[in-house]
C-alpha positions in Angstrom: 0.0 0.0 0.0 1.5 3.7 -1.0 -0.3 6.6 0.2 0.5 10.1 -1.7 -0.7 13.1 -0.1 -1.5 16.3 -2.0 -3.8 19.3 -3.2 -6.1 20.0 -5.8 -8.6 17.7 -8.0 -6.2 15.3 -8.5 -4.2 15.6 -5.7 -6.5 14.8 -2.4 -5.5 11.3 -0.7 -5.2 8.5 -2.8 -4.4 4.8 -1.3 -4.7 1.7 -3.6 -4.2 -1.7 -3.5 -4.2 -4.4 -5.6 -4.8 -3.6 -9.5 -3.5 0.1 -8.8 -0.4 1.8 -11.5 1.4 4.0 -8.0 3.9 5.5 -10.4 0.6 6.7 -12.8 -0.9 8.0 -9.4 2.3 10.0 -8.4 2.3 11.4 -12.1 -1.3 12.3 -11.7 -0.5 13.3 -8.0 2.3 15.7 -9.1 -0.2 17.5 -12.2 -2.7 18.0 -10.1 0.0 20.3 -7.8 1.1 22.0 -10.6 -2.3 22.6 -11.6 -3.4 23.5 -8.2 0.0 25.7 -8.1 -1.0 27.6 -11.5 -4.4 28.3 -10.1 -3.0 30.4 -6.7 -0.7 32.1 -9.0 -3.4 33.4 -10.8 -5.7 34.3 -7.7 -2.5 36.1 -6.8 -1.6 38.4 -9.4 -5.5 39.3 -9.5 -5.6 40.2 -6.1 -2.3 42.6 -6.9 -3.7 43.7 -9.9 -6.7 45.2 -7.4 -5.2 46.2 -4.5 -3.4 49.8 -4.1 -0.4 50.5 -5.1 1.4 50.5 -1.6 -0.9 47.2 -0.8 0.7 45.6 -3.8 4.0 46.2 -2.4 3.5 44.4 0.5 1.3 41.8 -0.8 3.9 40.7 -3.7 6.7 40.5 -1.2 4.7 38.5 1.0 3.2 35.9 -1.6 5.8 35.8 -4.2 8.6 34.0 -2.7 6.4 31.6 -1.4 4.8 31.2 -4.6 7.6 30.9 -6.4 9.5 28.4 -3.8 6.6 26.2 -4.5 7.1 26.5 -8.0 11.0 25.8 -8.1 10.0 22.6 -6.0 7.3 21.0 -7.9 9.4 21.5 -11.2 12.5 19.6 -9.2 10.0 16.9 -8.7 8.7 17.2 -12.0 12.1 16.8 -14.1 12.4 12.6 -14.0 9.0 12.6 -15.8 9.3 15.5 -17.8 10.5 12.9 -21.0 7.5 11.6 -19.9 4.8 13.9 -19.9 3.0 12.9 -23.1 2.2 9.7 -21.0 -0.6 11.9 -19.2 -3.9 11.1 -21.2 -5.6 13.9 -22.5 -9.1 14.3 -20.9 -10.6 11.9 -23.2 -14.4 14.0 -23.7 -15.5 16.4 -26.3 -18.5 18.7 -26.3 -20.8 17.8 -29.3 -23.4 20.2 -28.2 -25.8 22.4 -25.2 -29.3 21.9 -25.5 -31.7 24.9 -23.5 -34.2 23.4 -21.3 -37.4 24.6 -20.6 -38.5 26.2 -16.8 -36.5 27.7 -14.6 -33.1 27.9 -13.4 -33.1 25.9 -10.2 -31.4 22.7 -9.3 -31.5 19.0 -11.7 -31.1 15.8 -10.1 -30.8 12.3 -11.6 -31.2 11.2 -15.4 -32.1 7.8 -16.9 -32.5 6.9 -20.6 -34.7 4.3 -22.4 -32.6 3.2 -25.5 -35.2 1.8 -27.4 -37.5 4.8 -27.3 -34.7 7.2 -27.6 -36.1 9.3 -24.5 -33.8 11.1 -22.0 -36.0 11.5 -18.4 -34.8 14.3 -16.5 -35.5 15.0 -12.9 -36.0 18.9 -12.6 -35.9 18.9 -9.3 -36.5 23.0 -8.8 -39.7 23.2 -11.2 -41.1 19.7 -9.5 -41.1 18.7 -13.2 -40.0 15.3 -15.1 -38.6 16.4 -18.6 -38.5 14.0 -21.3 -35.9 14.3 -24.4 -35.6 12.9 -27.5 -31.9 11.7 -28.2 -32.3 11.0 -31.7 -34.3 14.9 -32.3 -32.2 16.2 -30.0 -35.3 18.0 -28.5 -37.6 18.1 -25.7 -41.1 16.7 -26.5 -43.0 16.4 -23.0 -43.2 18.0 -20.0 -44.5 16.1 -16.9 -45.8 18.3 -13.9 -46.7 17.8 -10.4 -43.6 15.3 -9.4 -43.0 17.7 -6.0 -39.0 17.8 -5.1 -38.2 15.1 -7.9 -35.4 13.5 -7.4 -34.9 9.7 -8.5 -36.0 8.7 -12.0 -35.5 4.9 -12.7 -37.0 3.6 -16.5 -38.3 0.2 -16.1 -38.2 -1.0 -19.9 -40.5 -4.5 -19.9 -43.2 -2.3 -18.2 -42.7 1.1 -20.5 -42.9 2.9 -17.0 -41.3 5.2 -15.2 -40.6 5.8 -11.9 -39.8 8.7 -9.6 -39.3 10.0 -6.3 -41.2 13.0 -5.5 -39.3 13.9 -1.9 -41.4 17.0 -1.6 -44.8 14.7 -0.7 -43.0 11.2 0.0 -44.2 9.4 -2.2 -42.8 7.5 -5.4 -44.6 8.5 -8.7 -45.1 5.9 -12.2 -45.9 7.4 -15.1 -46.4 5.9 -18.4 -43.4 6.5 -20.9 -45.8 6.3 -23.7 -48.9 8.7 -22.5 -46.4 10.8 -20.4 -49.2 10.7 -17.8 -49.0 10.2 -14.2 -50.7 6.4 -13.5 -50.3 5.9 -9.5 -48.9 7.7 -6.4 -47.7 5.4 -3.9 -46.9 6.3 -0.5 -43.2 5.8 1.2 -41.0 6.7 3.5 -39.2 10.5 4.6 -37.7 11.4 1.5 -37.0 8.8 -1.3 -34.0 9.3 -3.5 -32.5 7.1 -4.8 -34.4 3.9 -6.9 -33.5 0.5 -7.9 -35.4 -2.7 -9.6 -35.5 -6.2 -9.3 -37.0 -7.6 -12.1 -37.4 -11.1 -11.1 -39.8 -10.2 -8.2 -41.3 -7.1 -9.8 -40.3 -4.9 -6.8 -38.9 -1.8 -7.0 -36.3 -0.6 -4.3 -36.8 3.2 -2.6 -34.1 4.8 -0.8 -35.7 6.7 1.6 -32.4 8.9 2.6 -33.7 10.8 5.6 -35.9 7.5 6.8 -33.3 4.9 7.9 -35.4 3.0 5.9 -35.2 1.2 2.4 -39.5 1.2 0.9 -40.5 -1.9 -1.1 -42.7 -1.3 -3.7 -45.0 -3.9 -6.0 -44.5 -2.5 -9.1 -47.9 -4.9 -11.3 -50.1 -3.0 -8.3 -48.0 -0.1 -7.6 -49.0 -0.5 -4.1 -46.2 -0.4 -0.9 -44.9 -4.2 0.2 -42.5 -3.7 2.8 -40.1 -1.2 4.6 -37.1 -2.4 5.9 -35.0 -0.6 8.6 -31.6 0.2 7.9 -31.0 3.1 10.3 -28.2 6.0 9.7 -28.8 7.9 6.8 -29.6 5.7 3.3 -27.5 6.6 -0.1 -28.0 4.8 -3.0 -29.7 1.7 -3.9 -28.4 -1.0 -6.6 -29.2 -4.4 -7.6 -26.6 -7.4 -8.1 -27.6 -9.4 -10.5 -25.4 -12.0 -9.9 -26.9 -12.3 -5.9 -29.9 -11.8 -6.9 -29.7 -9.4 -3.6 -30.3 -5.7 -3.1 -27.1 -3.6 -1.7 -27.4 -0.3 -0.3 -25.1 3.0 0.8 -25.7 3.7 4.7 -23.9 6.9 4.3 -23.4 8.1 7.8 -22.7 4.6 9.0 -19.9 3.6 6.6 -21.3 0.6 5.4 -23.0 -1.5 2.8 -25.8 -3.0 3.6 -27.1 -6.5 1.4 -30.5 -7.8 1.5 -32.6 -10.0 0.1 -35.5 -9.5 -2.6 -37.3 -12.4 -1.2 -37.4 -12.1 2.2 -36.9 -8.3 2.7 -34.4 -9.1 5.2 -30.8 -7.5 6.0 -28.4 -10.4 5.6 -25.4 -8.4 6.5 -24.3 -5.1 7.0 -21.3 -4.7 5.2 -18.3 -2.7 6.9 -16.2 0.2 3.9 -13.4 0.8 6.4 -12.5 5.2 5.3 -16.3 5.2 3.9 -17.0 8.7 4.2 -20.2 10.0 3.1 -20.9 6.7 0.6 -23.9 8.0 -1.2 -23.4 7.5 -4.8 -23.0 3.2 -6.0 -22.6 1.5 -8.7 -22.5 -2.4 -9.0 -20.7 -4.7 -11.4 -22.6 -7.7 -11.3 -20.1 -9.8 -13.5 -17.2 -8.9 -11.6 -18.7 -8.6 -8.4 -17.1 -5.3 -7.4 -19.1 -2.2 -5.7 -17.8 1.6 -6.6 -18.7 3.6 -4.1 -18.4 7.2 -4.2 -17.8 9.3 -0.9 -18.8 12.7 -0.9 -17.2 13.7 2.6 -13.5 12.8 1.3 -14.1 12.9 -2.2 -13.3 9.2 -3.0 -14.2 6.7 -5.2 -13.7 3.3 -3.4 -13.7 -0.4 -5.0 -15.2 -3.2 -3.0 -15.3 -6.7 -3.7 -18.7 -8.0 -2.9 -17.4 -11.5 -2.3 -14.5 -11.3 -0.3 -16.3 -8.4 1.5 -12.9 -5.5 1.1 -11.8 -2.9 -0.4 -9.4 -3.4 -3.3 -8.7 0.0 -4.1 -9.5 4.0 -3.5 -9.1 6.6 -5.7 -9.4 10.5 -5.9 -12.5 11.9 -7.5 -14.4 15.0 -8.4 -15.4 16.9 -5.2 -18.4 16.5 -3.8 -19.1 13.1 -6.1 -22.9 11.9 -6.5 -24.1 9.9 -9.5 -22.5 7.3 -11.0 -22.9 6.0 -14.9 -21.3 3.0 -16.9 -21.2 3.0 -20.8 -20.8 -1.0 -21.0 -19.9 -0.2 -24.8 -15.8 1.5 -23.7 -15.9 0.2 -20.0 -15.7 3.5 -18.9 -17.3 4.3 -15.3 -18.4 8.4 -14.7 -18.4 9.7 -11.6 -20.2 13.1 -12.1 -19.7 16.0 -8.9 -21.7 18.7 -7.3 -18.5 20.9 -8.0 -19.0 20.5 -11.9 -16.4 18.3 -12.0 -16.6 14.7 -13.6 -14.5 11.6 -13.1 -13.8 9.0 -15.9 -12.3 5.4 -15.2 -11.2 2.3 -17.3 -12.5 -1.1 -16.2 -11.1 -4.2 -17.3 -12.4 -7.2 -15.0 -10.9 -5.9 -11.9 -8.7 -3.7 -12.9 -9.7 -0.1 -12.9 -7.4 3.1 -14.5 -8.2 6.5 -13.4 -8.3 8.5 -17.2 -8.9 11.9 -15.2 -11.0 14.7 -13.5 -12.2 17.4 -15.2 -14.5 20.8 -14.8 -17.3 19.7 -17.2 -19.8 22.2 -16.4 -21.8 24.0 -13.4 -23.1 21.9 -10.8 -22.9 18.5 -13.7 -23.5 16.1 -10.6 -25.8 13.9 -12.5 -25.4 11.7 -15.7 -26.8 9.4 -18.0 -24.8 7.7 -20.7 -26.1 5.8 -24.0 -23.3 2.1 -24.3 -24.2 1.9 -28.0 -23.5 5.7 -29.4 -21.4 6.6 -26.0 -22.9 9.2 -25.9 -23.3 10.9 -22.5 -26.1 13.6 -20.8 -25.9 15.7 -18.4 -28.3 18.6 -17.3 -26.5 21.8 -16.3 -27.5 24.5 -13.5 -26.5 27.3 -14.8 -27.4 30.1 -12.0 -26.4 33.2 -14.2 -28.4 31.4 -17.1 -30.7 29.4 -18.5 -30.3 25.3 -17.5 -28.9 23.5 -20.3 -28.3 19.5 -21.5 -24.8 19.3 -22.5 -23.7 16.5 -24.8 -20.7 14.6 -24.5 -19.4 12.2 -26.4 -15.6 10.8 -26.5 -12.8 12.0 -28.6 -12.0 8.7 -29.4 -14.9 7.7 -31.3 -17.6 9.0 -33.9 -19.8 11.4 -32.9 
C-alpha cells in the first residue's frame, strides 16, 4: 500500500491496493500540484492587480517568494518525468453540443434513458417537473408536472414505465413513458432518492435517505410491500444481479448493507473501512465489485462484494454523487456537485483513473447511452438558462 498526499482535483489522498499503476498515481499526483500551483498564482496576481499601489507592495513581497519556492519545488520533482509527460492522457471528452431546457433555473437531479425509445428523463428537481428528451431529435417533447422535489427517475423497460421519487410529498410516482401521464402515487418513506429494480420479483427498491429505511414497492399494483429498517442515513440503492440481492449506501454509518428481494431481510451489514459520506454506487454484477463514491473525502472506493474488502480508492471529483457505466468503452463516470466529472477504465478488476475534469456547473448527474457513447448531463446554470450538455468521447464518432 503507498499513500501520496497532495492538493487540488487530482491531488487529495489516494491509497490503492491491488490492480493500482502507483507510479501513474504519483504522475497524476504531481499534475494536479502543478495545476493546483497555477491556479493560486493566478488568484494572486489578481488580487495585486486590485489592490493599491502601496498594498501591492506588501502583498507581492509576501506571496511571491512563497509562490515561487513552491514552483522551483514542484518543477524539481517534476524533471524525472518530464521525457514523460506525453504519457498523461488527455481528458478523453468532447462537447458535441448544449441543448436549452425549458423552466427555470433551479437545481437537476438524476437522469435515466430508455434506449429503445430514444427518451432522456430528466429529474427537474426546482420546477417539481419530469422532462423528457428525445436523443435522436435532440429536443424536448413532454413536459410532466406535479412530481413535487423530484429527485430519482428509474426507467423500467418491460413495463414502458417510469418511476420517480417525489421527496417534496413522500411518495414515489409511475408514469407511463408512452402517454407521459402520471398512473399511481404510492406512499413511502421520509424522503425517497434514490431507486433500484428487481425484475425477477417485480419490486422496485426506494431509498428513503432521511428514513433509515429502504421502501418496497410492488410495481404490477404499484402498491407499498415492505419497509425495511436500515438506520443511519440511506445513499444509493443497486441491484446485483449475480446475488440476486439488493445492496445499499448507509452513508453516515460507513457501510454497505445487502438484503434479500425475497425475504426483505438485512443479511449483513457490510463494513467500507475510510467510507465517508458513501452516497453514490454503482455495482458490477459480473465482476462482483461495488464503486462507491464518498462525498465527505471525495473518493471513489472499489469493493469486492465477495471477499467483502476494499481493493482500491481513488481521488474523484469533489463532492461526487451519480455514478454512470457505458458498458460499450468500459468507462465508469463519476459526475460531482463541483462541476467536476471523473472518468475510469475497467477491465475485469482492474480499474485506471483517465482523469478529472471541470465539465460544467453543478454537472453532478449523468446518464450515458453504451451503444453511441454518448453521455447527458443537465447543467445549473445560475447566471443562465439550464442547459443538456452533450458529450461524447474523442475517441470515437460522434
Amino acid at each position: 500500500m503507498m499513500v501520496f498526499m497532495g492538493t487540488g482535483s487530482t491531488g487529495r489522498a489516494c491509497r490503492a491496493s491491488g490492480h493500482y499503476d502507483t507510479l501513474a498515481a504519483f504522475k497524476w499526483e504531481l499534475w494536479g500540484l502543478m495545476l493546483s500551483t497555477a491556479r493560486l498564482s493566478e488568484r494572486l496576481a489578481t488580487r495585486h492587480a486590485q489592490a493599491s499601489p502601496e498594498k501591492r507592495t506588501k502583498t507581492m513581497i509576501k506571496d511571491i517568494p512563497g509562490s515561487a519556492q513552491l514552483w522551483f519545488c514542484l518543477l524539481l520533482l517534476w524533471a524525472p518525468f518530464s521525457a514523460q509527460a506525453s504519457e498523461i492522457p488527455a481528458w478523453p471528452l468532447s462537447t458535441l453540443r448544449d441543448i436549452p431546457l425549458p423552466g427555470h433555473s433551479t437545481r437537476w437531479d438524476y437522469v435515466t434513458f430508455d434506449p429503445d425509445s430514444h427518451q432522456l428523463f430528466l429529474a427537474h428537481l426546482g420546477d417539481d417537473t419530469v422532462v423528457v428528451f428525445d436523443t435522436r431529435e435532440l429536443r424536448v417533447i413532454a413536459t410532466i408536472p406535479q412530481v413535487s422535489q423530484v429527485h430519482g427517475v428509474l426507467y423500467i423497460p418491460e413495463l414502458h414505465r417510469l418511476y420517480a421519487s417525489a421527496t417534496g410529498t413522500d411518495e414515489v410516482v409511475a408514469i407511463d413513458s408512452v402517454s407521459h401521464q402520471i398512473i399511481a402515487r404510492i406512499p413511502v418513506g421520509n424522503h425517497p432518492d434514490g431507486l433500484t429494480y428487481v425484475p425477477g420479483e417485480h419490486e422496485l427498491f426506494v431509498s428513503d435517505e432521511h428514513g433509515g429505511t429502504d421502501t418496497v414497492i410492488d410495481v404490477l399494483s404499484n402498491t407499498r410491500r415492505a419497509t425495511i429498517p436500515l438506520q443511519g442515513q440511506i445513499g444509493n440503492s443497486q441491484y446485483d444481479s449475480a446475488s440476486g440481492h439488493v445492496f445499499v449506501n448507509l452513508q453516515t454509518l460507513g457501510q454497505l448493507a445487502e438484503i434479500d428481494p425475497r425475504s426483505h431481510q438485512v443479511l449483513a451489514r457490510h463494513p467500507i473501512p475510510k467510507a465517508h459520506g458513501n452516497h453514490g454506487l454503482w455495482v458490477d454484477s459480473v465482476h462482483q465489485l461495488a464503486f462507491v463514491a464518498c462525498s465527505d473525502d471525495n473518493t471513489l472506493i472499489v469493493f469486492d462484494l465477495e471477499n467483502h474488502r476494499t481493493i482500491a480508492t481513488f481521488p474523484v471529483a469533489r463532492d461526487p454523487d451519480v455514478l454512470a457505466y457505458d458498458s460499450g468503452l468500459n468507462w465508469l463516470y463519476v459526475a460531482g456537485e463541483s462541476g467536476e466529472v471523473s472518468l475510469f477504465q475497467i477491465h475485469g478488476r482492474t480499474v485506471t483513473p483517465l482523469g478529472t475534469a471541470w465539465l460544467g456547473p453543478n454537472a453532478h448527474s449523468v446518464a450515458v447511452d453504451s451503444d453511441t457513447h454518448r453521455a447527458w448531463f443537465p447543467l445549473w446554470n445560475k447566471k443562465g438558462p439550464s442547459v443538456l450538455r452533450i458529450t461524447y468521447p474523442t475517441t470515437t464518432s460522434r
